[in-house]
C-alpha positions in Angstrom: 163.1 -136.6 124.2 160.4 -136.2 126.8 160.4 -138.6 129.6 157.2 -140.5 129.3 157.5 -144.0 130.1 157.4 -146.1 127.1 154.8 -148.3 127.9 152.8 -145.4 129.2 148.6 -146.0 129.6 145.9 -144.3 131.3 142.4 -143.6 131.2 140.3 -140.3 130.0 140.7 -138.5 133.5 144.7 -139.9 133.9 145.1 -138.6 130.4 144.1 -135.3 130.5 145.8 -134.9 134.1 148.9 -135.9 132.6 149.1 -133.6 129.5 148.3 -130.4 131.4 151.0 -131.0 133.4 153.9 -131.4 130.6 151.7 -128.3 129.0 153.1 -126.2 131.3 156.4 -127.2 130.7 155.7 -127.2 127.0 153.9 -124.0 126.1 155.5 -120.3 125.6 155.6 -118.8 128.9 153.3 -116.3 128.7 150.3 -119.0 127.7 151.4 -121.7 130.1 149.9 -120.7 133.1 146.5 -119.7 131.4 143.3 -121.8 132.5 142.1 -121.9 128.7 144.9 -123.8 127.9 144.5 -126.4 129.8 142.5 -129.8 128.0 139.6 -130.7 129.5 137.8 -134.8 128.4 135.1 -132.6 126.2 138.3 -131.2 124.4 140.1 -134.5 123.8 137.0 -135.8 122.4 136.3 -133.4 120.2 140.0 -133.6 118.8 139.5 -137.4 118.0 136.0 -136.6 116.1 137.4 -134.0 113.9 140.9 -136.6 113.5 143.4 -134.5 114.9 143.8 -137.3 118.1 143.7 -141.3 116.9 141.1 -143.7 118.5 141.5 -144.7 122.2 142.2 -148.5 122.4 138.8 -149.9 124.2 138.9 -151.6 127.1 135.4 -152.8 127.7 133.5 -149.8 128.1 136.4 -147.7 129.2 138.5 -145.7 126.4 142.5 -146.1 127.2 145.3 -143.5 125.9 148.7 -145.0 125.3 151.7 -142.4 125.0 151.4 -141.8 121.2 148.3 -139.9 121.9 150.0 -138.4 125.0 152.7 -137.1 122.4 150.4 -136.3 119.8 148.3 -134.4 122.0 151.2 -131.9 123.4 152.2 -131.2 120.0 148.9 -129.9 118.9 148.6 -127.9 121.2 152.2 -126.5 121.3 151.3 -125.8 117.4 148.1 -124.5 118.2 150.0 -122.0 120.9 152.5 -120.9 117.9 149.4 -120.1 115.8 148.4 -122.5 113.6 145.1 -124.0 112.3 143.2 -125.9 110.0 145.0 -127.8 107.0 148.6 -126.8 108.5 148.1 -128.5 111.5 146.4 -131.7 109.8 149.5 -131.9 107.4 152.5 -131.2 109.7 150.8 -133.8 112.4 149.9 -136.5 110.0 152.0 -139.4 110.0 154.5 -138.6 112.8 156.0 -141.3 114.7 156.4 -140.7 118.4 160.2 -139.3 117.8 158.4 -136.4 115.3 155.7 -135.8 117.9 157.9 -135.3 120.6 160.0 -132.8 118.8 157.5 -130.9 117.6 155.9 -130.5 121.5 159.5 -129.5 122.8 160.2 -126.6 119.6 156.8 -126.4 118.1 156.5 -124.6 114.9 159.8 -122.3 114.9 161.8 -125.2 115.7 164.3 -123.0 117.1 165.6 -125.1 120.5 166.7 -127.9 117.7 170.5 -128.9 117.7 170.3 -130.7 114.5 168.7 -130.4 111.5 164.8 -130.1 111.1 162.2 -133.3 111.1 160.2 -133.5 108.1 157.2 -132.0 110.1 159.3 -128.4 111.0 161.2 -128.1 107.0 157.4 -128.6 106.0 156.3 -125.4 108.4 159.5 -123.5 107.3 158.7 -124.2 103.9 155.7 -122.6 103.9 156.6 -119.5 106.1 159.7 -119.3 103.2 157.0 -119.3 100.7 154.5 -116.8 102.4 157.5 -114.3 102.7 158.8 -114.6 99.3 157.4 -112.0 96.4 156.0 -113.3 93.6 157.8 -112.3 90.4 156.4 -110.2 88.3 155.7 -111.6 84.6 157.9 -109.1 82.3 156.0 -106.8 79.5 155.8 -109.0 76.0 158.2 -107.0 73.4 154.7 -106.0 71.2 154.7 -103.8 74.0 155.8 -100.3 73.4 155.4 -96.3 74.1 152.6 -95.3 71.5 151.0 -91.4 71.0 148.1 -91.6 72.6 145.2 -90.0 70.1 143.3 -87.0 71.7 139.8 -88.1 72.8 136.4 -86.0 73.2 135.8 -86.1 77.4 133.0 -88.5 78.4 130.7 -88.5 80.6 131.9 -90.2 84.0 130.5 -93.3 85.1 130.4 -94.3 88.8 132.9 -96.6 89.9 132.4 -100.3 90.8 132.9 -101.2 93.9 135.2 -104.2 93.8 134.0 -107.4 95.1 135.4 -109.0 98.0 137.0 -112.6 96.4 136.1 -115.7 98.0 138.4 -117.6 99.9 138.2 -121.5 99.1 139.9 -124.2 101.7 140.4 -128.0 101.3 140.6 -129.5 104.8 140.8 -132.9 103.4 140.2 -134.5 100.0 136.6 -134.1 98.6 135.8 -131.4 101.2 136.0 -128.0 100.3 134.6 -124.8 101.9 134.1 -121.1 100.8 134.7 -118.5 102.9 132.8 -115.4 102.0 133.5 -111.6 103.6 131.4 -111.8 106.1 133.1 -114.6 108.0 134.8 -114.5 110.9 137.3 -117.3 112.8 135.7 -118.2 115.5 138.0 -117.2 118.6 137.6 -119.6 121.3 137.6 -123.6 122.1 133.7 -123.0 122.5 132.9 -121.1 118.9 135.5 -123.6 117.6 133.4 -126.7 118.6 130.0 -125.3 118.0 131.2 -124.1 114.3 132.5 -127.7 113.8 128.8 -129.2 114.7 127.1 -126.6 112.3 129.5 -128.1 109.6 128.8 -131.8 110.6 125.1 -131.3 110.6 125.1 -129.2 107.1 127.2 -132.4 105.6 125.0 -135.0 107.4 121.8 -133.2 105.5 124.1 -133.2 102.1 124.5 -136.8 102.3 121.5 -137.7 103.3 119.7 -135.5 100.4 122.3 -137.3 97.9 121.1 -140.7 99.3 117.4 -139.6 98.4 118.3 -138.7 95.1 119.8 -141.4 94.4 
């Protein structure tokens, strides 16, 4: 368990000073000592508007951490440092008690410093590495199927091959959203490209609600 008091509070600038100093404890060794892995306010904000942090308590006008989102924090970003994304992190950090959250920011997403057996949020990650490793079966010929004389045909003339289109690739980040990703499109590859990818969503669904609102 990592020793963070209990009863732990702090503002935005206390908070952010805190978690990159367990990050560099936390994080593989060879990403612990980079500057873009550090959290910055900007950062921690944006995590809370897309729900991957809860809601600071209010204090007035001031926004107070307690040590849930201390905990909640390192283990994103230990499972962000193991390389993952999207609906894996929203489903492995959803619903962890501080005990869960603080494993998973000690082992992150191999859970391999564990002594015991898995928490619910590392069998769900081995699960699905299990399941991207493991080969489909293949479905078995019906018995109608058999070796048959092929009859002699007269040669045709050749047409050109189709090229084969690219399939799209549809993701669910959450009930009721879905998105399509074509060929053409690329992660984005930083904290920057990230964020401003995230406001080009939230402005297209802001215009999609509003254009329902008008139809209706």
């Amino acid at each position: 368990m990592l020793d963070i008091a209990p009863d732990w509070t702090g503002g935005i600038d206390e908070f952010v000073a805190t978690a990159n100093a367990w990050l560099t404890q936390l994080l593989p060794e060879d990403r612990a000592a980079r500057p873009k892995d550090e959290v910055n306010a900007r950062l921690v904000r944006h995590y809370t508007t897309v729900g991957l942090l809860p809601l600071p308590r209010r204090e007035g006008r001031e926004a107070r951490y307690g040590r849930l989102h201390l905990l909640q924090l390192l283990a994103l970003r230990r499972l962000m440092a193991d390389g993952l994304s999207g609906k894996a992190l929203y489903s492995t950090l959803s619903g962890q008690d501080e005990t869960g959250l603080a494993q998973l920011a000690q082992e992150g997403a191999t859970g391999e410093a564990a002594s015991g057996p898995p928490s619910d949020a590392l069998a769900y990650l081995q699960n699905l590495k299990a399941q991207a490793k493991r080969p489909r079966p293949v479905a078995p010929l019906p018995t109608f199927f058999h070796a048959a004389p092929v009859p002699e045909l007269q040669p045709r003339r050749q047409r050109p091959s189709r090229v084969e289109a690219t399939p799209l690739v549809r993701v669910t980040p959450q009930p009721g959203l879905e998105l399509t990703l074509g060929p053409d499109f690329t992660a984005p590859q930083s904290e920057e490209e990230w964020t401003r990818l995230l406001r080009q969503v939230r402005r297209a669904v802001d215009a999609a609600g509003q254009a329902t609102s008008e139809r209706q």
